[in-house]
C-alpha positions in Angstrom: -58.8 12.0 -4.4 -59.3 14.8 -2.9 -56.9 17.2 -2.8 -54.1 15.0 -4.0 -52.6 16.2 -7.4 -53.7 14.8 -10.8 -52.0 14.6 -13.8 -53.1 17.6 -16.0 -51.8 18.9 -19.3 -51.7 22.1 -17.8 -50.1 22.9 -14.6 -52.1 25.7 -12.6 -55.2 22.8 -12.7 -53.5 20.7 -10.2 -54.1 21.6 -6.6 -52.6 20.1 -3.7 -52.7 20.9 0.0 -50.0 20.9 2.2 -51.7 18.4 4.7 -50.9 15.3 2.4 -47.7 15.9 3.8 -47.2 14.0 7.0 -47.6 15.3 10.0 -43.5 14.8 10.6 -42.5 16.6 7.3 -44.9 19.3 7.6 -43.8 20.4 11.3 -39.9 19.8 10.1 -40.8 22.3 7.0 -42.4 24.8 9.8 -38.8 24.7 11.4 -37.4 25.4 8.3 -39.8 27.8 7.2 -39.5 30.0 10.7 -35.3 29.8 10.1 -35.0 30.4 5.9 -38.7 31.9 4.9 -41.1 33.0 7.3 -42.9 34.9 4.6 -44.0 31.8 3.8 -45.5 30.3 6.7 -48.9 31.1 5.1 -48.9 27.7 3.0 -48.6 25.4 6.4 -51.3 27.4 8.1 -53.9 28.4 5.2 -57.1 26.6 6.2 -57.9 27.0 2.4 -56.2 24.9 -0.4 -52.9 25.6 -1.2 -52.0 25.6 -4.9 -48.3 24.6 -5.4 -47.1 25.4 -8.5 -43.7 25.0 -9.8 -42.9 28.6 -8.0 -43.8 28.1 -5.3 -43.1 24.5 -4.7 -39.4 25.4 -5.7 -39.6 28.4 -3.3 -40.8 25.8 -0.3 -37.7 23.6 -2.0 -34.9 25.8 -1.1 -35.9 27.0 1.5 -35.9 23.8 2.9 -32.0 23.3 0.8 -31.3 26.1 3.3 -31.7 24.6 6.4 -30.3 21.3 4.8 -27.0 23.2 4.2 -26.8 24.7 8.0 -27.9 21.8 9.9 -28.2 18.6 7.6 -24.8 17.9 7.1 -21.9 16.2 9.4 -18.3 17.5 10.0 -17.2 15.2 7.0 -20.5 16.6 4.2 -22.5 13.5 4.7 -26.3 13.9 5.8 -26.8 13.6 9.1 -30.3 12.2 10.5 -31.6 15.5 9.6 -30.2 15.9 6.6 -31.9 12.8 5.7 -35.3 13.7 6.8 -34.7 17.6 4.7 -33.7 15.6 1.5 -36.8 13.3 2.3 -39.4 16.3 2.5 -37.2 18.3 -0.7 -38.4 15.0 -2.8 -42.0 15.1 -1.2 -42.2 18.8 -2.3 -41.4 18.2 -5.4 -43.6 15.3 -6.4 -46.3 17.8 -5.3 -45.5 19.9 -8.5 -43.5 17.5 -10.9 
């Protein structure tokens, strides 16, 4: 399974690169890295193995609740089609660490 996260009783063993995102969600968390982080542009282009622990993976998380709140939303606080795709790659994040 390689690079995919297993199960571990401890945390910092499981390692997962950002490439088992699609190719969609990772070039939509680009966009949102360039606006909200750019600091952390590093984990999309790393050719190494990215470890995302719960720090980090939360850090990637808002960043991405960021753009959600200036561009995901319609006039009347529903998602728009982006907002659906953010909440989408927020839950793929997260797996990545939960």
């Amino acid at each position: 399974s390689n690079g995919i996260c297993k199960r571990f009783a401890r945390l910092e063993e499981c390692e997962v690169t950002m490439l088992d995102l699609s190719d969609d969600s990772l070039k939509l968390l680009r966009e949102c890295l360039i606006q909200q982080r750019p600091d952390l542009i590093w984990v999309i282009d790393s050719r190494e193995s990215v470890t995302v622990d719960e720090d980090l993976g939360n850090e990637l998380r808002e960043a991405v609740m960021d753009e959600f709140l200036r561009v995901g939303l319609n006039a009347d606080s529903r998602p728009n089609a982006v907002g659906l795709r953010l909440e989408k790659l927020i839950d793929d994040i997260g797996r990545m660490f939960m």
